[in-house]
PADO-748607 format. One record per residue (C-alpha): residue number from 1; chain; x, y, z. Coordinates in steps of 0.5 Angstrom, whole numbers. Each point is the difference from the previous one (the first is absolute). Layout:
BEGIN
+------+-------+-------+-------+-------+
: nuvo : vexlo :     u :     v :     w :
+------+-------+-------+-------+-------+
:  NUM :     A :     X :     Y :     Z :
...
+------+-------+-------+-------+-------+
REM end
This chain:
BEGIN
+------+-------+-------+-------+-------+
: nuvo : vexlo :     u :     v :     w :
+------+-------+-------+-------+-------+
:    1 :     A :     1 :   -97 :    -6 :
:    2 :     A :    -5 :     2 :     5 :
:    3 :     A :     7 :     2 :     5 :
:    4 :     A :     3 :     4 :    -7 :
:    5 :     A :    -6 :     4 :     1 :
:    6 :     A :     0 :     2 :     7 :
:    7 :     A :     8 :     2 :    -1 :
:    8 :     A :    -2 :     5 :    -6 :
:    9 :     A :    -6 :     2 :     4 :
:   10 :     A :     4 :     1 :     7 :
:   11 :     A :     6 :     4 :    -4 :
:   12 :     A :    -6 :     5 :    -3 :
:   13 :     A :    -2 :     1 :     7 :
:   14 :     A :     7 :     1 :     2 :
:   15 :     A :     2 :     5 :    -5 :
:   16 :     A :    -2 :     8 :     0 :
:   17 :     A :    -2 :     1 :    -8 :
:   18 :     A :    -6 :    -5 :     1 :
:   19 :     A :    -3 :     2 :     7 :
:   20 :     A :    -6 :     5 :    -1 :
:   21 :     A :    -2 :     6 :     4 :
:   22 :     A :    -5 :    -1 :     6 :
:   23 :     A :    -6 :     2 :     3 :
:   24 :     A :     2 :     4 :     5 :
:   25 :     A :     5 :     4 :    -4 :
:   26 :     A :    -2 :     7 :    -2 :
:   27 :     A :     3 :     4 :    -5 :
:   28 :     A :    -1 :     8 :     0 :
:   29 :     A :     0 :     5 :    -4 :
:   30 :     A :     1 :     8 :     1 :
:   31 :     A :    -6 :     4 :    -4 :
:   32 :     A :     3 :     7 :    -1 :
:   33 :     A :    -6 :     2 :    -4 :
:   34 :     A :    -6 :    -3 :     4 :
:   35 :     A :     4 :     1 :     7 :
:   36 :     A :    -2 :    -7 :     1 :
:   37 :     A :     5 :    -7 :     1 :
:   38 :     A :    -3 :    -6 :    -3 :
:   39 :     A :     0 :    -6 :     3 :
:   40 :     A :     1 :    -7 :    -5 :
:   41 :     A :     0 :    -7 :     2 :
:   42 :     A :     6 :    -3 :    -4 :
:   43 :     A :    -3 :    -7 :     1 :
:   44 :     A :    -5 :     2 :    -5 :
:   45 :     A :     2 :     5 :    -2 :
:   46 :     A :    -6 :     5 :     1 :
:   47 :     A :    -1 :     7 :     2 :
:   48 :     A :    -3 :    -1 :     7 :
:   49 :     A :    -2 :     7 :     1 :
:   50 :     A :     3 :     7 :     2 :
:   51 :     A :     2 :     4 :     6 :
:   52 :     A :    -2 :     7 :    -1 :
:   53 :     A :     6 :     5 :     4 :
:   54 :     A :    -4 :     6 :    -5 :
:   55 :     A :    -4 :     2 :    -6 :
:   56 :     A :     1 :     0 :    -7 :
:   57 :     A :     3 :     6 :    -3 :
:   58 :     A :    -2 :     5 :    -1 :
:   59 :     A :    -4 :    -1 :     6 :
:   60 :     A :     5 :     1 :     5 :
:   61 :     A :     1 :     8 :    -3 :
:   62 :     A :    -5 :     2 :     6 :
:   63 :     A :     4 :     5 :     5 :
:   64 :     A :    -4 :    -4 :     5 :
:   65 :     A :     2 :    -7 :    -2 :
:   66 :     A :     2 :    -5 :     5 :
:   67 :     A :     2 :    -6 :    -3 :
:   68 :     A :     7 :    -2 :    -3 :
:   69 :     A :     3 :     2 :    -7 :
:   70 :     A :     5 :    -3 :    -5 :
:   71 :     A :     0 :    -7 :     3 :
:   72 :     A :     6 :    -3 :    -2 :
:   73 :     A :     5 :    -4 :     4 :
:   74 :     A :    -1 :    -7 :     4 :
:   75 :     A :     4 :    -3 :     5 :
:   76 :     A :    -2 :    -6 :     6 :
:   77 :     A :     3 :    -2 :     6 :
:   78 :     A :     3 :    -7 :     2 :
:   79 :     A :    -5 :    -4 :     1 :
:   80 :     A :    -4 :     2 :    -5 :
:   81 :     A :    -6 :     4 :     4 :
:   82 :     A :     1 :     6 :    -1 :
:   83 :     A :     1 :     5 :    -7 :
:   84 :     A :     2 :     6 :     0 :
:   85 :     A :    -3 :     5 :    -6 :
:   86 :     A :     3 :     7 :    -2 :
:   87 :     A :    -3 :     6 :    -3 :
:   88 :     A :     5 :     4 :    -3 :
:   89 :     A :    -5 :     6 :     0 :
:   90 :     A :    -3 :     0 :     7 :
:   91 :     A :     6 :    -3 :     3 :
:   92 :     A :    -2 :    -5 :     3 :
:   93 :     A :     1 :    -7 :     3 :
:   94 :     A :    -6 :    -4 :     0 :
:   95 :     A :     0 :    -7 :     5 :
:   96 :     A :    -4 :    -4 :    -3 :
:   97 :     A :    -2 :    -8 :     4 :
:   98 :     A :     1 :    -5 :    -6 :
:   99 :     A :    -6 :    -5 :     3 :
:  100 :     A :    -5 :     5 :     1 :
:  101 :     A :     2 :     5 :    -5 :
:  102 :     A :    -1 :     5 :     5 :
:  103 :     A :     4 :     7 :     1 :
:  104 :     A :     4 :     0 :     7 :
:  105 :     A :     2 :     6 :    -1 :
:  106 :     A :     4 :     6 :    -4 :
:  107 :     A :     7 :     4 :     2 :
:  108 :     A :     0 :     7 :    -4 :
:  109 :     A :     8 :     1 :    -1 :
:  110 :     A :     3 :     5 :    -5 :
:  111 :     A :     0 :     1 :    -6 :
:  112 :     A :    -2 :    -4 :    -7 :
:  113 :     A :     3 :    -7 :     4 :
:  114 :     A :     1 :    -5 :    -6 :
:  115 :     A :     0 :    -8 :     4 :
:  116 :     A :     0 :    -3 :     7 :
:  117 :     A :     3 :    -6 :     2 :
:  118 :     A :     0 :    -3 :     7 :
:  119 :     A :     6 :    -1 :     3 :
:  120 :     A :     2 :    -8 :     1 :
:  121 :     A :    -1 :     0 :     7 :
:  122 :     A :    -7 :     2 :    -1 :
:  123 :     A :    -1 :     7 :     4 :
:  124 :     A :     1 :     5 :    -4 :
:  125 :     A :    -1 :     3 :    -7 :
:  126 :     A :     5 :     4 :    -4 :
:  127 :     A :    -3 :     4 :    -5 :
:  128 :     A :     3 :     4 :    -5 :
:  129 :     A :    -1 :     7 :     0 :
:  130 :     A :     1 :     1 :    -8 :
:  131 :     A :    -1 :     8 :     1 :
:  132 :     A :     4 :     2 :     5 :
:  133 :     A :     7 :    -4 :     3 :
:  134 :     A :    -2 :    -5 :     6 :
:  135 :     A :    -3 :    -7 :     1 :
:  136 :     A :    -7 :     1 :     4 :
:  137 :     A :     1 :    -6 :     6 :
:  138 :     A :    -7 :    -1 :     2 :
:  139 :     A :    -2 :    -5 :     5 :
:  140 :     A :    -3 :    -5 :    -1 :
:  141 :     A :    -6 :    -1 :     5 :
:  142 :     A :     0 :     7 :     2 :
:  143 :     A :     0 :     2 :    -8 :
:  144 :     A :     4 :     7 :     2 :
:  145 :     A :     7 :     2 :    -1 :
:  146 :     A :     5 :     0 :     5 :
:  147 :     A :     7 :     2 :    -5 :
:  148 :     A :     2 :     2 :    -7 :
:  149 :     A :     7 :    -3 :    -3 :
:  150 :     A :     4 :     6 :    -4 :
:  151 :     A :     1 :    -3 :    -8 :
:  152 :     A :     1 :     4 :    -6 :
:  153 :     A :    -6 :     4 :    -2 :
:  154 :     A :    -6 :    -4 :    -4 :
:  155 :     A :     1 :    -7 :     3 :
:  156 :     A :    -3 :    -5 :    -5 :
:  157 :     A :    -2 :    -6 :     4 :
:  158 :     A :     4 :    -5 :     6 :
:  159 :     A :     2 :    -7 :     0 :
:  160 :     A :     2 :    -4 :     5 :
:  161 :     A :     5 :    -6 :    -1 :
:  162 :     A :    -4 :    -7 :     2 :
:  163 :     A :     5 :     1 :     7 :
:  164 :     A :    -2 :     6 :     2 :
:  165 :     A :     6 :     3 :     1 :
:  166 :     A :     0 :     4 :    -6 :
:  167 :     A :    -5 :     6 :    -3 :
:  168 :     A :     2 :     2 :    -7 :
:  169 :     A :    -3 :     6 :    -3 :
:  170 :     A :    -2 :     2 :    -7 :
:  171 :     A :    -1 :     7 :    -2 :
:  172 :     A :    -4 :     3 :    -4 :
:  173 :     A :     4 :     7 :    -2 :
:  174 :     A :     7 :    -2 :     1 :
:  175 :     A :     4 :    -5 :    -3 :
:  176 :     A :     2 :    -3 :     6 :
:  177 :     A :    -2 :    -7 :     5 :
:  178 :     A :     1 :     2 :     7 :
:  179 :     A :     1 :    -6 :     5 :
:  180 :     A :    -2 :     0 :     8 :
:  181 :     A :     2 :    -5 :     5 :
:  182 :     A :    -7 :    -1 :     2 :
:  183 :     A :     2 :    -1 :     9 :
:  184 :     A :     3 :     7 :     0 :
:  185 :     A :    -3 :     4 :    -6 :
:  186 :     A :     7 :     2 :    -2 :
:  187 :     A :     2 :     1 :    -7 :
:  188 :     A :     4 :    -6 :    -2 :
:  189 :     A :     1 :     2 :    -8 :
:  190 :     A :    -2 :     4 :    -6 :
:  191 :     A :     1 :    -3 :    -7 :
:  192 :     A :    -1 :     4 :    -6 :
:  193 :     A :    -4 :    -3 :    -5 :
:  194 :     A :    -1 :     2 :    -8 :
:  195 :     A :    -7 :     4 :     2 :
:  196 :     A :    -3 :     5 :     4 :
:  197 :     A :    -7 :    -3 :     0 :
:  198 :     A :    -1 :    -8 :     3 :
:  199 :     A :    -7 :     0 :     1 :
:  200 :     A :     1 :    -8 :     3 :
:  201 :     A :     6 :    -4 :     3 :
:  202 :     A :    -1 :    -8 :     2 :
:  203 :     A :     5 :    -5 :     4 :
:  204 :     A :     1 :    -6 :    -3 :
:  205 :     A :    -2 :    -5 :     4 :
:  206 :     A :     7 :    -4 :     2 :
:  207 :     A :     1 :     8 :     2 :
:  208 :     A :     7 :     0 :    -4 :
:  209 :     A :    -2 :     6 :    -5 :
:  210 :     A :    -5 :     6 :     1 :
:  211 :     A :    -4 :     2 :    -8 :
:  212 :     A :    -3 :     7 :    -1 :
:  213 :     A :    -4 :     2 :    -6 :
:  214 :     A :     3 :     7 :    -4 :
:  215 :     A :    -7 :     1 :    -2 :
:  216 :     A :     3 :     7 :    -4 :
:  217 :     A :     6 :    -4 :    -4 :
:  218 :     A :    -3 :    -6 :    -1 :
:  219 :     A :     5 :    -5 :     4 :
:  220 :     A :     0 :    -4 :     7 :
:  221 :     A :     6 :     0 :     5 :
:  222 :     A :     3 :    -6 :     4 :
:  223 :     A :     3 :     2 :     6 :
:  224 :     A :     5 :    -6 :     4 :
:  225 :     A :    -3 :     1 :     8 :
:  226 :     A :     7 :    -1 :     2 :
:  227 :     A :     4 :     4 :    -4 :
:  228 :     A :    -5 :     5 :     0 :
:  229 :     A :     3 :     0 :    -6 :
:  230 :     A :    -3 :     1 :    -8 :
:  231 :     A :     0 :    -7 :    -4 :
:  232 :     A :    -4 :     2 :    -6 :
:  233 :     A :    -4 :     4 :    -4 :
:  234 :     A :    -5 :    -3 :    -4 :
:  235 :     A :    -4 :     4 :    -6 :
:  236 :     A :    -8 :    -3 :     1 :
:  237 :     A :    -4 :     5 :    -5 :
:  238 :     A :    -4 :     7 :     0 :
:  239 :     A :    -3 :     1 :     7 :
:  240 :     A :     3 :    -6 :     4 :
:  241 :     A :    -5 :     1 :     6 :
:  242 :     A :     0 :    -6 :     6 :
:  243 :     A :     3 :    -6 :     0 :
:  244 :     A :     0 :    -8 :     4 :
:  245 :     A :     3 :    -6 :     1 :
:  246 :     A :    -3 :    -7 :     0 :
:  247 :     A :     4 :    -7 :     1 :
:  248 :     A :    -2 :    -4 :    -5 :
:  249 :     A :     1 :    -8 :    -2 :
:  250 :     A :     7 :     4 :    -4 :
:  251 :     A :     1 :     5 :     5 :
:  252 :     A :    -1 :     5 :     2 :
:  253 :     A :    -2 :     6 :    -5 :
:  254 :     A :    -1 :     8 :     0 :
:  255 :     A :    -6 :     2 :    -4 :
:  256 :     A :     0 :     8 :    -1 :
:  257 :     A :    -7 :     4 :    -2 :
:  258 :     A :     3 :     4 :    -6 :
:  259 :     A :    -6 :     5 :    -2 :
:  260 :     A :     2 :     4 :    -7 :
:  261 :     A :     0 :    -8 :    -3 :
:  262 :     A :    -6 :    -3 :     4 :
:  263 :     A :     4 :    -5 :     2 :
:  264 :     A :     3 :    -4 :     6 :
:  265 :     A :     8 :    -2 :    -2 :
:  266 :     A :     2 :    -6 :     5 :
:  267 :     A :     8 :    -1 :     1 :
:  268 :     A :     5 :    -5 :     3 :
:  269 :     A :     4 :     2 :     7 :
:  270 :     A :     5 :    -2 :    -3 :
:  271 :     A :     7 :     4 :    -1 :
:  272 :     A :    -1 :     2 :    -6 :
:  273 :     A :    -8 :     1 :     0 :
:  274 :     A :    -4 :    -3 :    -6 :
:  275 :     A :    -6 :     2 :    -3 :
:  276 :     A :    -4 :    -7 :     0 :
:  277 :     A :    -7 :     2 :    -2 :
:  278 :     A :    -4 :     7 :    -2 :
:  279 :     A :    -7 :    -2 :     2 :
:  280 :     A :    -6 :     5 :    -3 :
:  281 :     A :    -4 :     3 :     5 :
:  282 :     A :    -6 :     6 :     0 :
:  283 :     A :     1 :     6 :     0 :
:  284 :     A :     6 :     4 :     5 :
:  285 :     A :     3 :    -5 :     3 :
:  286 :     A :     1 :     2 :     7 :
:  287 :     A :    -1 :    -4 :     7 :
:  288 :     A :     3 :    -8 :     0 :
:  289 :     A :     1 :    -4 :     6 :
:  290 :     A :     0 :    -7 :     0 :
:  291 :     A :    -4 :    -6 :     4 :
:  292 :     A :     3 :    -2 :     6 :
:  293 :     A :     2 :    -8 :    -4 :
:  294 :     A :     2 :     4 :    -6 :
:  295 :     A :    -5 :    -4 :    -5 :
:  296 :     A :    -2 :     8 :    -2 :
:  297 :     A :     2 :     6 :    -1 :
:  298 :     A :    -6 :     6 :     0 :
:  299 :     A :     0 :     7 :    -3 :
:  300 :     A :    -4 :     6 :     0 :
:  301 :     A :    -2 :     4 :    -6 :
:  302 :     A :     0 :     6 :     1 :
:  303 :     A :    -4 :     3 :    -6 :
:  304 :     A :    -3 :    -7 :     0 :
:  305 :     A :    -4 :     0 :     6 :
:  306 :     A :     2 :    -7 :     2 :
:  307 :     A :     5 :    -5 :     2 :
:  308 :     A :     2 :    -5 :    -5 :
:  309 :     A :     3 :    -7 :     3 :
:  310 :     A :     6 :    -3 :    -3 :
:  311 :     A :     2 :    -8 :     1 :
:  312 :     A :     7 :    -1 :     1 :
:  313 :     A :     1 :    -7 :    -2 :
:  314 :     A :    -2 :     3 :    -7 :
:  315 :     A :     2 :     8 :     1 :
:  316 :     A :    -7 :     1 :    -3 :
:  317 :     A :    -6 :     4 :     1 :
:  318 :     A :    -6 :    -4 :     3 :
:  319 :     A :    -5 :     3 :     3 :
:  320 :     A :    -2 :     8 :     0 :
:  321 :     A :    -4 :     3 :     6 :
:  322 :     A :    -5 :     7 :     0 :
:  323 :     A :     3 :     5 :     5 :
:  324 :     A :    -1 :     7 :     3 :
:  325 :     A :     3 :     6 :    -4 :
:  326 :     A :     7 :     0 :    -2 :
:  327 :     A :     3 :    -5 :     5 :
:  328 :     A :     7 :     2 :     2 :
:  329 :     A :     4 :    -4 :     5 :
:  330 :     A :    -2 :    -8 :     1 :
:  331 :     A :     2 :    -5 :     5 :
:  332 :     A :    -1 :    -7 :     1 :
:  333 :     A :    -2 :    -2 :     8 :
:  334 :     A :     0 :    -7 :     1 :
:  335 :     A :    -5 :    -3 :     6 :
:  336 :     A :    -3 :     7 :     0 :
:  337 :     A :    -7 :    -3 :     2 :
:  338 :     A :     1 :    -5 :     5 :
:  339 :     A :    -7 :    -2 :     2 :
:  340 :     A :    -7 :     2 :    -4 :
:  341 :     A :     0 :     2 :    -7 :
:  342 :     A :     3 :     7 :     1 :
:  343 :     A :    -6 :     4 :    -4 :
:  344 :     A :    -2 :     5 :     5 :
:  345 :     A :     1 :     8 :     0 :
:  346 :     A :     0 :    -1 :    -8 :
:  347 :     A :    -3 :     4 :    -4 :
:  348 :     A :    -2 :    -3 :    -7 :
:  349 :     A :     4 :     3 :    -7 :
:  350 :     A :    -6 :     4 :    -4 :
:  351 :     A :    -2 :     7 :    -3 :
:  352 :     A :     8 :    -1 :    -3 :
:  353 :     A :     2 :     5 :    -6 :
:  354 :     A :     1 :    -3 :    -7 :
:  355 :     A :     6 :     1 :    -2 :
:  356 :     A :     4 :     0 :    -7 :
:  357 :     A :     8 :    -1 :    -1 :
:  358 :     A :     3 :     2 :    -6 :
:  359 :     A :     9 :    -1 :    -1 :
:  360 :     A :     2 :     5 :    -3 :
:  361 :     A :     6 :    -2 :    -6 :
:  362 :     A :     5 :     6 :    -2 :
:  363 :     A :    -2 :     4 :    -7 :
:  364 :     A :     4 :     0 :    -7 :
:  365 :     A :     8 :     0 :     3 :
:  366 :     A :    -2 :     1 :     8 :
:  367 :     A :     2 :    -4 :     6 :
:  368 :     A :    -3 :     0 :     5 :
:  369 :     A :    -7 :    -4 :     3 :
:  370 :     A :    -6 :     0 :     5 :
:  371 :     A :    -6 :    -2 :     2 :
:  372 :     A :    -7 :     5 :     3 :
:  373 :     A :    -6 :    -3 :     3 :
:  374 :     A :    -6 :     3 :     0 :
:  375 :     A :    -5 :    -1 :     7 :
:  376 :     A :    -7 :     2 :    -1 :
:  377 :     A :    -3 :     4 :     5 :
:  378 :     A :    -7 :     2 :    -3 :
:  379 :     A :     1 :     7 :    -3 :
:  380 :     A :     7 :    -1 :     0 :
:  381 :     A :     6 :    -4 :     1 :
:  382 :     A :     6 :    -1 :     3 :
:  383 :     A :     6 :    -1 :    -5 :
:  384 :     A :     8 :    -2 :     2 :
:  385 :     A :     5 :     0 :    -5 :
:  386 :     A :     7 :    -3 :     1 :
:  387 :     A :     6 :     1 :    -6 :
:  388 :     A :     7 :    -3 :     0 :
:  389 :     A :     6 :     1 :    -4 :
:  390 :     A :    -2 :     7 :    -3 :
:  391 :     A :     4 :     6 :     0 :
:  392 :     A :     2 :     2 :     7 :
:  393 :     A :    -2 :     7 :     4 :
:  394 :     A :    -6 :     1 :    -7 :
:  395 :     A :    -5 :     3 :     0 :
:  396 :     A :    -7 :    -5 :    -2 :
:  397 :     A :    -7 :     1 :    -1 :
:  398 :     A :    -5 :    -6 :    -1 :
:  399 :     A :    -6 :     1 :    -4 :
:  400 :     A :    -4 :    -3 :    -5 :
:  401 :     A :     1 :     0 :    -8 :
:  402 :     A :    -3 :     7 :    -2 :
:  403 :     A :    -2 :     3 :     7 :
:  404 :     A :     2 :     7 :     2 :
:  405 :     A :     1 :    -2 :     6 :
:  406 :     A :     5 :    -5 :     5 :
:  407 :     A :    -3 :    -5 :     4 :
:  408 :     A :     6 :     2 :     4 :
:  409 :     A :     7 :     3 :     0 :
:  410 :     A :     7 :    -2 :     3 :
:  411 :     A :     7 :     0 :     0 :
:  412 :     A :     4 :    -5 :     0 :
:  413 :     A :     6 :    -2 :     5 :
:  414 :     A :     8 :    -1 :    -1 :
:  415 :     A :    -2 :    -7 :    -2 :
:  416 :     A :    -4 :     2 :    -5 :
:  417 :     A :    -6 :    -3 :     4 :
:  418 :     A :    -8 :     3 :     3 :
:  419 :     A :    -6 :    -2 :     3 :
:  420 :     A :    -5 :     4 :     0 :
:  421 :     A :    -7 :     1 :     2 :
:  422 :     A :    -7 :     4 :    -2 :
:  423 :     A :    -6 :     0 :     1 :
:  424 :     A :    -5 :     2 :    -6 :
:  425 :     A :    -5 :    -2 :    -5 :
:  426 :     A :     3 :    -5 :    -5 :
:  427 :     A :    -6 :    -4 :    -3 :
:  428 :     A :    -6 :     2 :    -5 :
:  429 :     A :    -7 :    -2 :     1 :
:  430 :     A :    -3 :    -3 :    -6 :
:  431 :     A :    -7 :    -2 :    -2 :
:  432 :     A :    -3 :    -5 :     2 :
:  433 :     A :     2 :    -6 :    -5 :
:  434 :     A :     6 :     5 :    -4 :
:  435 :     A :     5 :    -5 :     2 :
:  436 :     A :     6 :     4 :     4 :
:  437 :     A :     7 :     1 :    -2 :
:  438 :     A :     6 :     1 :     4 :
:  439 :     A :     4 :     6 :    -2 :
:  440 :     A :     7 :     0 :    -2 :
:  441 :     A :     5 :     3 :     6 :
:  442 :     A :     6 :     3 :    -2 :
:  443 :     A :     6 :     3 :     4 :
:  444 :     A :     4 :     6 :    -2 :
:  445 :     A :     6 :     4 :     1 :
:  446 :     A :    -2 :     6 :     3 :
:  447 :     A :    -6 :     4 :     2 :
:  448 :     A :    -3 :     1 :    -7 :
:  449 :     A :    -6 :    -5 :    -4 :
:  450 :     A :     5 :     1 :    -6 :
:  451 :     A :     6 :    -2 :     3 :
:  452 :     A :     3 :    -6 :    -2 :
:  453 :     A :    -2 :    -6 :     1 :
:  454 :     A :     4 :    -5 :     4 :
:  455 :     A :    -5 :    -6 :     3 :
:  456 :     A :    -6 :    -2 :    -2 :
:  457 :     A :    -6 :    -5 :     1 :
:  458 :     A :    -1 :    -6 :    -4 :
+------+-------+-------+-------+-------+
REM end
């Protein structure tokens, strides 16, 4: 019995699905709203604190602001010591110590830069430069910009293969995945892919196959790296934001954010890929990452304000984790804090707005869906929308039932999909003890408060 028993206990240890994470491990989350990184310890799962790169909105309208806004995107070198944040407004690349959590340095680069990721060797970081039509190379001591790779304009994010010999580039205004040999930087391939708009592209970990995200058509691509050749599309669900890999006891899976059903879908890598688990999750599902021994997967929630973490043993949510605001991008480094208990240059998580998030459902015989998310800043509050599935090239307008005015008004695109932002007083003051009442939002077609109502609030 006793020898049956150190078997199991042996094979448990040996086996990815039941190791857990360590100490050491971080896991980071880009705040777009707070311009802050959030530093969490996956041992325990806690939020440790946060790195401020700049204020809250509005904060940042001053003419004279110096810190960075929109932090969005996270990459980190080779040896885990190092990560990189990127501030689509500021253009910016933020170097940031993982032991220490202190700013190394900061490259300006062009504009709207969307991800960063170091080169395998360590020296370099390409950025995408989404506004424009280059990768930015900065140097990774020096943090200042040596050269520019021509891509097609509005690069999305960059890729290395686990043999560093390969870049591959998703695009976020062109439905085409560019790839580069990494030594020369000469363009090798360009792929067409079902969409304009890929927001995120992973290579899975054997490095056979490159998966990209189709945030505006709801769907995910996967790439052969030796043929450079499509092998299949995969129709995820509305607002398919990032997606990740963990080896897991029954091999390894792909767990992709799909934001419009709040929820994290995970598939086989097989041929044929299978849907084997839909995981509901908080609200906007959006950066995923999984830890180093495959044991869980975490995921920012950008309407949330959080991290939920998901058992791969179970493809279940276990634990949630309080975040700055509207986190984006999120990585998993292993090992990031080598000695002490990596605590210093944190700020703590406080004064965070209060937020209200309402699913909006199709009206009558509409179609359609959305969600909008209400940050209170005092005497006003910040409202982000998104829709799906709606009419394409439309005229919109959100407001409140039996109110003159719209929260705010769009237009959709060829897709049928928007995201939308405004600034505006969306709640009432109520006298002490009247209970509050949260007013039904609806959404309609056109400009007008009488048009037709096509989505609305529970």
């Amino acid at each position: 019995m006793k020898r049956s028993a150190a078997l199991l206990i042996a094979l448990m240890a040996s086996t990815p699905a039941f190791a857990l994470p360590e100490s050491k491990d971080r896991v980071y989350a880009a705040d777009q709203n707070s311009n802050t990184v959030s530093v969490i310890d996956p041992s325990t799962n806690t939020l440790l604190g946060l790195i401020k790169l700049g204020d809250p909105r509005p904060n940042v309208l001053s003419p004279l602001y110096k810190g960075e806004v929109n932090v969005h995107g996270l990459g980190f070198s080779p040896d885990h010591r190092t990560i990189v944040a990127v501030s689509t407004v500021t253009n910016s690349v933020t170097f940031i110590d993982t032991e220490t959590n202190k700013i190394k340095g900061a490259a300006y680069i062009g504009r709207n830069p969307h991800e960063a990721f170091f080169t395998p060797d360590g020296k370099h970081v390409w950025a995408t430069v989404r506004g424009e039509d280059y990768l930015s190379v900065i140097d990774a001591k020096t943090f200042k910009e040596t050269d520019r790779i021509k891509t097609e304009s509005g690069p999305g994010m960059t890729i290395f293969t686990p043999d560093g010999k390969r870049a591959f580039v998703a695009n976020s205004f062109n439905p085409v995945v560019q790839v580069f040999d990494v030594a020369s930087k000469k363009l090798l391939a360009s792929i067409p892919v079902v969409s304009p708009f890929s927001p995120f592209i992973q290579v899975t970990p054997d490095g056979k196959e490159a998966w990209l995200t189709h945030k505006d058509v709801g769907k995910v691509t996967r790439i052969d790296t030796k043929t450079l050749k499509v092998k299949g599309v995969i129709d995820s669900g509305p607002i398919t934001n990032h997606l990740a890999f963990a080896k897991t006891s029954t091999g390894t899976l792909a767990y992709v954010t799909i934001g419009g059903e709040n929820v994290v879908k995970v598939y086989t890598l097989d041929d044929e890929a299978k849907l084997i688990a839909t995981i509901p999750v908080g609200a906007l599902p959006h950066g995923v990452w999984g830890s180093g021994d495959g044991s869980r997967v975490f995921v920012g929630l950008e309407n949330g304000d959080a991290v939920d973490v998901i058992d791969t043993q179970k493809n279940e949510k276990i634990a949630h984790i309080p975040s700055g605001q509207a986190p984006q991008a999120l990585i998993y480094v292993p090992d990031a804090v080598p000695t002490g208990d990596g605590r210093q240059n944190l700020e703590p998580r406080k004064d965070m707005p209060e937020n209200i998030t309402l699913m909006l459902k199709p009206a009558a015989d509409a179609q359609g869906g959305g969600m909008v998310v209400s940050r209170n800043l005092g005497l006003i509050d910040i409202v982000d929308l998104s829709v799906s599935k709606l009419k394409p090239d439309t005229a919109y307008a959100l407001l409140f039932e039996g109110q003159p005015e719209p929260i705010v008004a769009f237009k959709t695109d060829a897709k049928g999909a928007a995201m939308a932002s405004a600034t505006s007083p969306t709640r009432s003051i109520v006298k002490p003890g009247e209970a509050s009442k949260t007013p039904k939002v609806i959404l309609v077609e056109g400009t007008e408060p009488s048009a037709t109502t096509v989505l609305q609030s529970n």
